[in-house]
C-alpha positions as CSV (number, residue, x, y, z in Angstrom):
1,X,-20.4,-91.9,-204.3
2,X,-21.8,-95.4,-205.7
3,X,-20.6,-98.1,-204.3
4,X,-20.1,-101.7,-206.1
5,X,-21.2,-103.8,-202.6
6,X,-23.4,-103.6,-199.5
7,X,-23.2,-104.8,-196.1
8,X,-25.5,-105.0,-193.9
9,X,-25.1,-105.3,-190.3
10,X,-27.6,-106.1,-187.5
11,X,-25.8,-105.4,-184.2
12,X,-26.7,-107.0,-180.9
13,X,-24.6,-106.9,-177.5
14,X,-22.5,-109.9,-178.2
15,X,-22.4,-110.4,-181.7
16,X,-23.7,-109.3,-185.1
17,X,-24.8,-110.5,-188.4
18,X,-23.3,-109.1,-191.3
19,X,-24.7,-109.7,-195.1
20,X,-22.6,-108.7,-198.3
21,X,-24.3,-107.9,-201.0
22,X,-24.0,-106.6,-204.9
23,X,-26.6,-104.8,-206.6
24,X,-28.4,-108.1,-208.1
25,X,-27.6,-110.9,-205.4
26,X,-26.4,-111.9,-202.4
27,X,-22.5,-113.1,-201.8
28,X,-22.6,-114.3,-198.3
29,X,-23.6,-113.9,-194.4
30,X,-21.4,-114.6,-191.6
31,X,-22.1,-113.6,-187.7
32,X,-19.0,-111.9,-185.9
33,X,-18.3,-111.2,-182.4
34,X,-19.2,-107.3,-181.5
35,X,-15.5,-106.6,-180.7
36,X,-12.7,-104.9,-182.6
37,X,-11.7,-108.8,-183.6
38,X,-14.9,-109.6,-184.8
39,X,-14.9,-106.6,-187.2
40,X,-11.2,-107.1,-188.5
41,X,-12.6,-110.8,-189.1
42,X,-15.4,-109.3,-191.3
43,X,-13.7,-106.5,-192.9
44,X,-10.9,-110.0,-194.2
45,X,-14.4,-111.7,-195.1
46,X,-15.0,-109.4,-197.3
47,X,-11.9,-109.0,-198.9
48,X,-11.9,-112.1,-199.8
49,X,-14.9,-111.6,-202.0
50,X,-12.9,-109.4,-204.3
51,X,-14.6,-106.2,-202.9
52,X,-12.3,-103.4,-201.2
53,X,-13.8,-102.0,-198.1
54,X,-13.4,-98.2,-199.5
55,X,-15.9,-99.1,-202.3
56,X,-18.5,-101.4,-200.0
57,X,-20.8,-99.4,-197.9
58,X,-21.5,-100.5,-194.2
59,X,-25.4,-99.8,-192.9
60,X,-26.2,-100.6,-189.6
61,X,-29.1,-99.4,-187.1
62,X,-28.0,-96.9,-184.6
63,X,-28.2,-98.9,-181.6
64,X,-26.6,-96.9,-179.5
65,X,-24.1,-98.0,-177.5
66,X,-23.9,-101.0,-179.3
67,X,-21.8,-99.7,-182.5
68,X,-19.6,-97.6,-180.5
69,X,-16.7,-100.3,-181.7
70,X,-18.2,-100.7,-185.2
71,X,-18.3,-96.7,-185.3
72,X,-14.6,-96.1,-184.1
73,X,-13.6,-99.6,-186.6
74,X,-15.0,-97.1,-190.0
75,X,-12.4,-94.2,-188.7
76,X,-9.8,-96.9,-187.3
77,X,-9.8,-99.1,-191.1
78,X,-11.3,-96.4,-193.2
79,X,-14.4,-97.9,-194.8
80,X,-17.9,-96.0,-195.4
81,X,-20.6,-96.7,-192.3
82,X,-24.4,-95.3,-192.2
83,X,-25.7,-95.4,-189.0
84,X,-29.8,-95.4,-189.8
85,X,-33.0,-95.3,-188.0
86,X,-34.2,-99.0,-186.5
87,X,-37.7,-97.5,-187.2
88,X,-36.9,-96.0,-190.7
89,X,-35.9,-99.4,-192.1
90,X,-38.7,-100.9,-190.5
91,X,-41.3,-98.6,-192.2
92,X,-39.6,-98.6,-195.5
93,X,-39.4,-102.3,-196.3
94,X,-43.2,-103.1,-196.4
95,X,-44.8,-106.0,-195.8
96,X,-42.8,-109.0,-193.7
97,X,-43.4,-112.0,-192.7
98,X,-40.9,-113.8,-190.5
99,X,-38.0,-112.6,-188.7
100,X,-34.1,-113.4,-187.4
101,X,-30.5,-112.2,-187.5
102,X,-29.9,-113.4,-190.8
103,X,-33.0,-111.8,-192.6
104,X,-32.7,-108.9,-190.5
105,X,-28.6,-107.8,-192.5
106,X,-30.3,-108.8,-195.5
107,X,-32.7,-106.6,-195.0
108,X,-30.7,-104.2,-194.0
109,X,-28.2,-104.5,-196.6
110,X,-31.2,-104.4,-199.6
111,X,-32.2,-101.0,-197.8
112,X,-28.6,-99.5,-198.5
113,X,-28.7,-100.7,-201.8
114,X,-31.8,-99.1,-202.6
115,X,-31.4,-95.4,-200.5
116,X,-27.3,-95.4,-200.2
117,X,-27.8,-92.0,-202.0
118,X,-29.7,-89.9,-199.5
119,X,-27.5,-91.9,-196.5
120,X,-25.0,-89.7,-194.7
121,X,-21.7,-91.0,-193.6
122,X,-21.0,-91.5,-190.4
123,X,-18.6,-88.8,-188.4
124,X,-17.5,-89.3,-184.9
125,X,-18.6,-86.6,-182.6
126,X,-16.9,-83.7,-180.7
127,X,-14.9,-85.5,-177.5
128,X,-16.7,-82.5,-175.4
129,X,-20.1,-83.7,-176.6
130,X,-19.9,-86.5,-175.6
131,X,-18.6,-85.7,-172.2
132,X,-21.7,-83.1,-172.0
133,X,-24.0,-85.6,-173.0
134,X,-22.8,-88.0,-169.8
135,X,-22.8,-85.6,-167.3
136,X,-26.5,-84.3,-168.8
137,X,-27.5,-88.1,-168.2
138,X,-26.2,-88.4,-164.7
139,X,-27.9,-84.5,-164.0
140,X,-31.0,-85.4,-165.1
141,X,-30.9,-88.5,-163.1
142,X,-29.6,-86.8,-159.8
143,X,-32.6,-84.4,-160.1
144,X,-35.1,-87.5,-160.2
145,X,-33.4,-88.4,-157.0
146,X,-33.9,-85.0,-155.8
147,X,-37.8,-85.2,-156.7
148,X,-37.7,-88.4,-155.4
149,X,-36.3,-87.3,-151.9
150,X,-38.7,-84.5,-151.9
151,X,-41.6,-86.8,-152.2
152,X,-40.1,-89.0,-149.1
153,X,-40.0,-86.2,-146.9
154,X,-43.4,-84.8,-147.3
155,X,-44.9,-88.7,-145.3
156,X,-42.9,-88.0,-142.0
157,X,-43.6,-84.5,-141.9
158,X,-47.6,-85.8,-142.2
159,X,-47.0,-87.8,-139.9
160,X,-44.8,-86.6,-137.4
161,X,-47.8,-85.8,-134.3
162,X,-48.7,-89.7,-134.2
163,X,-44.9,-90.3,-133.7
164,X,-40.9,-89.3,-133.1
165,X,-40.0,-89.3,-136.5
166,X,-37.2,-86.9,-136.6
167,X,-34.1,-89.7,-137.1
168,X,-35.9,-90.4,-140.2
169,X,-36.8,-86.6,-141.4
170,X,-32.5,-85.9,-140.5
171,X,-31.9,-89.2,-142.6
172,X,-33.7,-87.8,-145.6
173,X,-32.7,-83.9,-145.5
174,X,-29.2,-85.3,-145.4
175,X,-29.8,-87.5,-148.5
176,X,-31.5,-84.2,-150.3
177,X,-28.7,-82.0,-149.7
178,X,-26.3,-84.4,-150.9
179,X,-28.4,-85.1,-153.5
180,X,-28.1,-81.3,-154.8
181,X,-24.7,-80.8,-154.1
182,X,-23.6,-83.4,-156.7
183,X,-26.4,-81.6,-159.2
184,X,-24.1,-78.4,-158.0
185,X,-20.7,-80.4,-158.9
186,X,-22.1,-81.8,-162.2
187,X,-22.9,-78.4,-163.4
188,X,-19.5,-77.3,-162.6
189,X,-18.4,-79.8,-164.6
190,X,-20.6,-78.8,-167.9
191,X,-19.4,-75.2,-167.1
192,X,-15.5,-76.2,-167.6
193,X,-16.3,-78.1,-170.6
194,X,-18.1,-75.1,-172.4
195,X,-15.4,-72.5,-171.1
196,X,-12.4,-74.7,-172.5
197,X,-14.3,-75.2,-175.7
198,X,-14.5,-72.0,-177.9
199,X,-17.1,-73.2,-180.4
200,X,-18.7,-74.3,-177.8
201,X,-18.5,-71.0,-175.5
202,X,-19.7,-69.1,-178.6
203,X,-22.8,-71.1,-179.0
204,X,-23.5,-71.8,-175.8
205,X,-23.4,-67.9,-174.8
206,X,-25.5,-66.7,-178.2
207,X,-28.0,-69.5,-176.9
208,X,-28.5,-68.2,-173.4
209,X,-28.7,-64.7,-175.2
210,X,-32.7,-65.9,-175.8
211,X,-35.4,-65.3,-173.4
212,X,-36.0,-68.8,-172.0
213,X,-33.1,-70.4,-172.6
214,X,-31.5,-70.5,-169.5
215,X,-27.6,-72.9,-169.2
216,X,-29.5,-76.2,-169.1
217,X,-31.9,-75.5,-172.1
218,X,-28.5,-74.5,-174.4
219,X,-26.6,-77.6,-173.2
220,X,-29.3,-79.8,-174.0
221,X,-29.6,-77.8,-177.9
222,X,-26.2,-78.2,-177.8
223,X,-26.0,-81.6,-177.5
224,X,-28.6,-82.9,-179.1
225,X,-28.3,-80.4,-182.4
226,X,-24.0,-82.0,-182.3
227,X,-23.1,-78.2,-182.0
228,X,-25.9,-77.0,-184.7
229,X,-24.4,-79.2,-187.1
230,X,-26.7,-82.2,-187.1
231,X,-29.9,-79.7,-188.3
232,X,-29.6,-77.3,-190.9
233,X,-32.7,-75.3,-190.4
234,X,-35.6,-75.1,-187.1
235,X,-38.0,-77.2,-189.1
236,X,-36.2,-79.8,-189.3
237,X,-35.2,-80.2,-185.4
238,X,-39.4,-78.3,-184.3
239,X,-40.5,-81.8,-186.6
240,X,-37.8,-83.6,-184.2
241,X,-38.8,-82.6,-181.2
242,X,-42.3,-83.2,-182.0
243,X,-43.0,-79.5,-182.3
244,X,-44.1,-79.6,-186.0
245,X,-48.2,-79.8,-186.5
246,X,-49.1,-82.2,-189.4
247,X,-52.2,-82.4,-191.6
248,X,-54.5,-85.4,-191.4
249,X,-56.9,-85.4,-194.0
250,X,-57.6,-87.3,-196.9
251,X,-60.3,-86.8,-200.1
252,X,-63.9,-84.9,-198.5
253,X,-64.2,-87.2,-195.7
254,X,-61.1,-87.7,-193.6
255,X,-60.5,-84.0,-191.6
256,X,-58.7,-85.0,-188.8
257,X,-56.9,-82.6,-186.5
258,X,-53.7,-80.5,-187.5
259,X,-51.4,-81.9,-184.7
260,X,-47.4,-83.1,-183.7
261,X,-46.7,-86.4,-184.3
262,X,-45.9,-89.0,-181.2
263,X,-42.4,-90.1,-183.5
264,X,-39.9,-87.3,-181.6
265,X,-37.7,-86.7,-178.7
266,X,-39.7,-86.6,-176.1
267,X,-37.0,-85.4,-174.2
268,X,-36.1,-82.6,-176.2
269,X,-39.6,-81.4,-176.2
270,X,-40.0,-81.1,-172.2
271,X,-37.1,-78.6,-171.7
272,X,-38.6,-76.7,-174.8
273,X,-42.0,-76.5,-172.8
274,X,-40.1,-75.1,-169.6
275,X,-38.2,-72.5,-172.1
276,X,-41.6,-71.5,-173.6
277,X,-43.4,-71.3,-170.4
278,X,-40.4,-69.0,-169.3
279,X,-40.4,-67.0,-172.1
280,X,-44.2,-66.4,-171.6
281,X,-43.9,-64.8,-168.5
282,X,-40.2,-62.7,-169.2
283,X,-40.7,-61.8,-172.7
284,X,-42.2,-58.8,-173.7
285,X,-43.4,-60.3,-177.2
286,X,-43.9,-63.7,-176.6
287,X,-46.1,-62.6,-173.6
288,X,-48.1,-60.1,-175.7
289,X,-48.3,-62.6,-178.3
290,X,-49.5,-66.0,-176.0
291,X,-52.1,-63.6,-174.4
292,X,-53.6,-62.4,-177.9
293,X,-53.7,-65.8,-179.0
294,X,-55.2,-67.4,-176.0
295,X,-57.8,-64.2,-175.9
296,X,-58.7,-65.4,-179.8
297,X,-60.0,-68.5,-177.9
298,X,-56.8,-70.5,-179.4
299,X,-55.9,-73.4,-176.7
300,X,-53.7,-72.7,-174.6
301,X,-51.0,-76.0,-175.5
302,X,-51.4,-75.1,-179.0
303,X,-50.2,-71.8,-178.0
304,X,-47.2,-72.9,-176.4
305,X,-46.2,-75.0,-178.8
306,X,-46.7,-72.2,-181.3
307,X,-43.9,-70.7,-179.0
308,X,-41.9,-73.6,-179.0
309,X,-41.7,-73.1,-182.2
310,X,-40.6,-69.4,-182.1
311,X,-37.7,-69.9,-179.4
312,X,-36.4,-72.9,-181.9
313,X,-36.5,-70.2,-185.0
314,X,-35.0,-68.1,-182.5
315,X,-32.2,-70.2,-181.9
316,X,-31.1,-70.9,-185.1
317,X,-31.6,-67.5,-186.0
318,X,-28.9,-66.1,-183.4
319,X,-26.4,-69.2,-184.2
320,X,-26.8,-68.4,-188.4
321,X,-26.2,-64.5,-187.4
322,X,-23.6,-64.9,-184.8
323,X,-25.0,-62.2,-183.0
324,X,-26.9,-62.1,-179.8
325,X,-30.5,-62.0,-179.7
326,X,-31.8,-58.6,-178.9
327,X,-35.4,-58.0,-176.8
328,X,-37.4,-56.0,-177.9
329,X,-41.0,-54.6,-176.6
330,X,-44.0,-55.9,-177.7
């Protein structure tokens, strides 16, 4: 669609800047409380301006949390919001000098004006999702706490000829074991999602279907892919995840090392390193196929992020097909 007006909008806790431009200048700047009010105030703002909402597109960085009302205001009032990279607008504006609120929509808006073809719309996600993606955040901090309380325990069992220290060691086992029971409940609770899901339940179970990929690993795919719909092919997501190797070289001079680039989900890439080191030792091919590698003299992280790689194809591959994936000897 081409739109007649940008605005951009740089979102902070409290409140946000907004700046309204055309193609050639800029109309106006206001700043706005970040509350539903705030955004009903700018949304009149620019009506006033002679500009209908439908036709004006909305860019703003996705600060997380931060635009959940801005996000749920596009569905609630109907006008066009891009949710964009902090990072990619940084990079793609050049040169700066100076910075502040103000400058910052400008900028923001001028970066709409000039990419608002190859900027996608934003869509609110799946209600299940989102509940997934809580419950993974408070399971992956309950199993820091677990780690945590494992650690504690090892000192007083060290330590326990120079003194009685068994109040302390009782303390701590109790602490662990409550620890893991909530891990226990919050993995319940993921379960009841997927089952009452069917999209969900179909994915989740062609997923698990992989060597590697055990419940946890296809949540976290599940989540992070929106369902597969976020990613349309592995290459994509392996160069999100950091699993994609990149060239650096430049004329006869510059050969720098094929490697992954630091700008990925971090995240993302550590349960993919537990499902390749899994698949390693329970799959017949992968197995054949890290020792041949490794006996080549290949390293052996290179290797596993060669099968990091793989069990992405392979995940994509099984959700495309809607079949399971089948195992078959090396």
């Amino acid at each position: 669609m081409n739109y007649s007006h940008f605005v951009g909008l740089d979102v902070g806790k409290k409140s946000f800047d907004a700046c309204l431009v055309s193609l050639d200048k800029e109309l106006s700047h206001h700043t706005f409380p970040n509350t539903p009010g705030g955004i009903e105030e700018l949304l009149h703002r620019v009506k006033q301006h002679g500009v209908e909402v439908e036709t004006a597109l909305f860019c703003a960085e996705n600060m997380g949390s931060h635009v959940i009302d801005l996000c749920l205001s596009s569905y609630q009032f109907h006008f066009p919001l891009a949710l964009e990279c902090p990072l990619t607008i940084k990079r793609s504006i050049g040169l700066q000098r100076g910075k502040n609120d103000r400058i910052d929509a400008r900028r923001i808006a001028r970066y709409a004006c000039l990419h608002y073809r190859k900027l996608r719309l934003y869509q609110l996600p799946d209600k299940d999702l989102v509940r997934l993606r809580n419950w993974m955040v408070i399971r992956d901090n309950l199993v820091k706490q677990k780690v945590s309380s494992r650690k504690l325990l090892e000192l007083p069992r060290e330590t326990s000829g120079l003194a009685d220290l068994v109040t302390a060691m009782t303390f701590l086992e109790k602490q662990l074991s409550l620890v893991k029971e909530k891990i226990s409940y919050v993995e319940q609770e993921m379960e009841k999602i997927i089952s009452s899901n069917i999209a969900l339940l179909t994915n989740y179970q062609l997923l698990t279907s992989i060597k590697g990929i055990g419940p946890i690993n296809a949540i976290v795919l599940l989540c992070v892919t929106g369902n597969f719909h976020r990613f349309s092919d592995p290459r994509k997501f392996a160069c999100y995840c950091g699993v994609a190797p990149f060239e650096h070289s430049s004329g006869t001079s510059i050969r720098g090392k094929t490697k992954t680039s630091n700008l990925a989900n971090r995240e993302v890439k550590v349960y993919l390193t537990r499902a390749a080191i899994t698949a390693i030792s329970w799959d017949p091919q992968i197995k054949a196929y890290y020792k041949r590698k490794t006996g080549e003299g290949k390293h052996k992280a290179s290797v596993i992020n060669a099968v990091r790689a793989k069990i992405i194809a392979r995940c994509f591959a099984v959700i495309k097909r809607k079949t399971p994936f089948v195992t078959l000897r090396a």
